[in-house]
C-alpha positions as CSV (number, residue, x, y, z in Angstrom):
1,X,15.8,-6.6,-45.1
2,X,12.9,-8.8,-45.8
3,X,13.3,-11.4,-49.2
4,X,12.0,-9.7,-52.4
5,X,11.2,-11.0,-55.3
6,X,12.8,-10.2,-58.3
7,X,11.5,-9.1,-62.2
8,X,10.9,-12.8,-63.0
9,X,9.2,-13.6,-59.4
10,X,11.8,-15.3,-58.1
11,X,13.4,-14.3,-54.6
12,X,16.6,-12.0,-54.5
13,X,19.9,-13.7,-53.8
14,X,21.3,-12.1,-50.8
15,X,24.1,-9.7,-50.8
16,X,27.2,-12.3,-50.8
17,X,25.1,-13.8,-53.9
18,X,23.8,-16.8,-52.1
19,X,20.3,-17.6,-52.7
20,X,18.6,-16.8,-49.6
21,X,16.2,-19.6,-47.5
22,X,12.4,-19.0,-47.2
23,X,11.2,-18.3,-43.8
24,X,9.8,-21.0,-42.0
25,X,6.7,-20.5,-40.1
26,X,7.7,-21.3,-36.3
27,X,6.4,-25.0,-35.0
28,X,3.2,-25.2,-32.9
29,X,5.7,-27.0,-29.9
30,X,8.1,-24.0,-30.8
31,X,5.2,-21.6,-29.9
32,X,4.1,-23.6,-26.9
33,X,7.6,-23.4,-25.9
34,X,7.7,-19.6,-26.5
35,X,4.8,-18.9,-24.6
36,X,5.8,-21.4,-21.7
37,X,8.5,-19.1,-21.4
38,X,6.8,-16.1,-21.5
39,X,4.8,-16.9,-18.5
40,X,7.7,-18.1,-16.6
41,X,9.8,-15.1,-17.2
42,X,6.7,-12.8,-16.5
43,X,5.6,-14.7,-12.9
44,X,9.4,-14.3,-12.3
45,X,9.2,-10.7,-12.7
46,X,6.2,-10.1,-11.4
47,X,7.2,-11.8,-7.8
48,X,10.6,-9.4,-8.2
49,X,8.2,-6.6,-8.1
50,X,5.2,-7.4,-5.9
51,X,7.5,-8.3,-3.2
52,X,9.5,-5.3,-3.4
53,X,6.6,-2.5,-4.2
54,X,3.4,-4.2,-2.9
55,X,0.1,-5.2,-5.1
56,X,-0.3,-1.0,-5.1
57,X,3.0,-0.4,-5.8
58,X,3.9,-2.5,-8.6
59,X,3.2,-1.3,-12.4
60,X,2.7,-3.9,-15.1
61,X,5.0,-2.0,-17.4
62,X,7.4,-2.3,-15.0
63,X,7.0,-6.2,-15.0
64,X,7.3,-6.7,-18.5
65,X,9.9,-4.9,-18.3
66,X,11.8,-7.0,-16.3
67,X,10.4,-10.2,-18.2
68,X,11.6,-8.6,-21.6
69,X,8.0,-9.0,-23.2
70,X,5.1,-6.7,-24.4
71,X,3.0,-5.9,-21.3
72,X,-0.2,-7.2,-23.4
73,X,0.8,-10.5,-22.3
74,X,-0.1,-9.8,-18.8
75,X,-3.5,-9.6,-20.0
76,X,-3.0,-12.3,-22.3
77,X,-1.7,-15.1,-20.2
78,X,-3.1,-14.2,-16.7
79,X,-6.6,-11.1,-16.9
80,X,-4.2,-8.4,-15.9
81,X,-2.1,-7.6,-12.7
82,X,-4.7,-9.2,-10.4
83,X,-4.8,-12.6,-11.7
84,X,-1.1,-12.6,-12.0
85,X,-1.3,-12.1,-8.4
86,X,-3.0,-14.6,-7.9
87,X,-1.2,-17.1,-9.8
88,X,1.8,-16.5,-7.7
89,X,-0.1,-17.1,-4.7
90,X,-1.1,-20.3,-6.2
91,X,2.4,-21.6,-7.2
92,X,3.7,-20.5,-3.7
93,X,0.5,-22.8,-2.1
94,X,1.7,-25.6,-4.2
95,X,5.1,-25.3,-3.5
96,X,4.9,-24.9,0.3
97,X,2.7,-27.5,0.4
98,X,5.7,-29.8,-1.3
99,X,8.1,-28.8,1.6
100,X,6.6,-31.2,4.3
101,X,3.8,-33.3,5.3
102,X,2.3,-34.6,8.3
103,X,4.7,-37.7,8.8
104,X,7.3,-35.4,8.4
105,X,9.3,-34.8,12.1
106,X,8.3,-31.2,13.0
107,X,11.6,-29.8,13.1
108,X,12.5,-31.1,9.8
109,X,9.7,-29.8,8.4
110,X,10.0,-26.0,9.6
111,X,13.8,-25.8,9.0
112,X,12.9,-26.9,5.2
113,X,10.7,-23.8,5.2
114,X,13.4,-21.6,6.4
115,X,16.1,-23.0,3.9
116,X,13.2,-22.2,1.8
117,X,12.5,-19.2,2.9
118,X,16.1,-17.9,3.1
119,X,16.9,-18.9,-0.6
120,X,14.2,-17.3,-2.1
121,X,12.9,-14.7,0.4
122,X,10.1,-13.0,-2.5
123,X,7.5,-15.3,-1.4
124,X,7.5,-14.7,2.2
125,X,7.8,-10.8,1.4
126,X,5.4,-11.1,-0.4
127,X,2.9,-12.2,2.4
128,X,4.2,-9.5,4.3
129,X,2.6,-6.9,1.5
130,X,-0.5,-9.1,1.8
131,X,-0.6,-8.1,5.0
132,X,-0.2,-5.3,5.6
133,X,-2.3,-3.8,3.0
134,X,-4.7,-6.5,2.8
135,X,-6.8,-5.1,-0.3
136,X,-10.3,-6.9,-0.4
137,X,-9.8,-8.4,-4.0
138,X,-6.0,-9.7,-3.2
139,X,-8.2,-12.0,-0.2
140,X,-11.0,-12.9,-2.2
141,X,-10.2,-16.3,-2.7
142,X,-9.3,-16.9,0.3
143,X,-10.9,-19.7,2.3
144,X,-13.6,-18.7,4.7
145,X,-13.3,-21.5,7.0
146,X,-10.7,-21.8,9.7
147,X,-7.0,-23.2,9.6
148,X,-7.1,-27.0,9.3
149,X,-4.6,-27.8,12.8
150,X,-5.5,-31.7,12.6
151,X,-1.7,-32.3,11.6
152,X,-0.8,-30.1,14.5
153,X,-2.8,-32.0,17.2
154,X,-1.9,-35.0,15.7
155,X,2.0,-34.0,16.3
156,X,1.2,-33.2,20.1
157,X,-0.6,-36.5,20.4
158,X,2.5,-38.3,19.2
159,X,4.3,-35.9,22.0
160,X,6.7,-33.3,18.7
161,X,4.3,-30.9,21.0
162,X,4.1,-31.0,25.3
163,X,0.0,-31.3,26.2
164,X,0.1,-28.0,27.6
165,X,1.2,-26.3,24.0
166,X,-1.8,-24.9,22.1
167,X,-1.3,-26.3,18.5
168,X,-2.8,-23.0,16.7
169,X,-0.6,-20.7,18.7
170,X,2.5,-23.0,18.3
171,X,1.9,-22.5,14.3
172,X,1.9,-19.1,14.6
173,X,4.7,-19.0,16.8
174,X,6.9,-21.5,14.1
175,X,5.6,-19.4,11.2
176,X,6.8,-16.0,12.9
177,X,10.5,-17.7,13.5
178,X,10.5,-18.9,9.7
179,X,9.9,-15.4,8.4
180,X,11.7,-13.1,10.9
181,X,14.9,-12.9,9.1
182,X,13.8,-12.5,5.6
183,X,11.0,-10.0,6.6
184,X,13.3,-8.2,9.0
185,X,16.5,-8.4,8.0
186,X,18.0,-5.5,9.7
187,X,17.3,-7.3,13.2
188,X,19.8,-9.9,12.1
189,X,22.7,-7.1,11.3
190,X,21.7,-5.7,14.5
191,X,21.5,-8.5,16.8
192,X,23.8,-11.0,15.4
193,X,26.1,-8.3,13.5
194,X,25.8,-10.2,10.5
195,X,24.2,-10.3,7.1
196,X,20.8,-12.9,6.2
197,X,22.9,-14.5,3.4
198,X,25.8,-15.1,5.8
199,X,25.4,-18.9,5.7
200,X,27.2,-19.3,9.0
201,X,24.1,-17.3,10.1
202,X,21.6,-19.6,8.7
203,X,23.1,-22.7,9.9
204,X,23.4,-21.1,13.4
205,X,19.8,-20.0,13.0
206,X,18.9,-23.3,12.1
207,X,20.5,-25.2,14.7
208,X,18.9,-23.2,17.4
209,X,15.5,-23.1,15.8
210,X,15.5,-27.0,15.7
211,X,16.2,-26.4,19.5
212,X,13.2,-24.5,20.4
213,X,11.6,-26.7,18.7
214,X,12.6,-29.6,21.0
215,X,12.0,-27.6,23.8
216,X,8.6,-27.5,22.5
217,X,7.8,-31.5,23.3
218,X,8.8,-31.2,27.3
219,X,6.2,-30.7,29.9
220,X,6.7,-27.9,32.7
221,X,7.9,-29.6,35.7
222,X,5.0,-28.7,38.1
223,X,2.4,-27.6,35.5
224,X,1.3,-30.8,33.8
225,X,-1.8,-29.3,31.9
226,X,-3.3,-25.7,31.6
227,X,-6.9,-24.8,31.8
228,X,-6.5,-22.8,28.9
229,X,-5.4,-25.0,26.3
230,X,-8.6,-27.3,24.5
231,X,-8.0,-31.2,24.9
């Protein structure tokens, strides 16, 4: 029960007959912390959901739910289910962009994204949603301008990538390999008669992906440049 006061306006002792403690009003940093919170918890949720059920699919009272706060906070914090969209795609921008760089050795680089990608598969499922329903306001803000590949070329020029190896298609090819098994995981059971989270899967997977890779630096043996490929 909330503190009343008594006949002469002073507040009630409690029921052991201790004099009960004013409420404190909470601490601006205590409700920074509490709303810090709030967003993590709901951006948590909310990639739970969206990479389960789709954009479509997924109901904000669902996601609050799951985050254990008053769907109003959706609105709140992010504009509604879109722009909570959209913030996930921003953290997962900024953290794949933390998971290599240019000087890193290209083999390094895309078995980081599939240790990545295997711990936390949501992102990657996510993309696969994106994808495949491709609504026009989940694109939006979406650069209009083609993929920069200068990191790419640069990589063939210092030979991680044989001259006859077209940088754009050898992204798409790496990219593909990274989210096979979280996208698909019932092609692992079924061709390697395991589970995804088997970690004597992943490190098997690993191993032979940082093959390929290799195998991407050396020329064919009578076909030292193709026509087809831009200089």
């Amino acid at each position: 029960m909330d503190d009343v006061d008594d006949v002469d306006g002073k507040k009630a002792d409690g029921q052991d007959g201790a004099p009960r403690r004013p409420r404190r009003a909470p601490r601006p940093e205590d409700r920074v912390l509490d709303a810090e919170r709030s967003r993590r918890q709901l951006l948590d949720a909310a990639l739970d959901v969206f990479s389960a059920k789709g954009f479509d699919g997924a109901r904000v009272q669902e996601i609050a739910d799951r985050a254990g706060v008053n769907k109003q906070l959706i609105s709140y914090y992010f504009g509604g289910k879109l722009g909570l969209y959209r913030e996930l795609q921003k953290a997962w921008q900024e953290r794949e962009t933390g998971l290599g760089g240019p000087d890193l050795p290209l083999e390094e680089a895309v078995v980081r994204h599939l240790r990545d990608a295997l711990a936390d598969p949501r992102p990657m499922r996510l993309g696969l949603w994106r994808g495949l329903t491709n609504p026009a306001e989940l694109t939006a803000d979406e650069p209009d301008e083609r993929e920069d590949l200068s990191h790419t070329y640069a990589r063939r020029d210092r030979r991680e990538l044989a001259a006859d190896i077209d940088p754009a298609s050898a992204v798409l090819l790496l990219i593909g390999a990274v989210a096979a098994p979280v996208t698909m995981p019932q092609l692992v059971r079924r061709i390697f008669g395991t589970d995804v989270s088997d970690p004597a899967f992943q490190e098997q997977y690993a191993r032979q992906l940082r093959r390929v890779i290799r195998r991407l630096a050396l020329p064919l043996p009578d076909d030292d440049e193709d026509p087809d490929v831009e200089p």
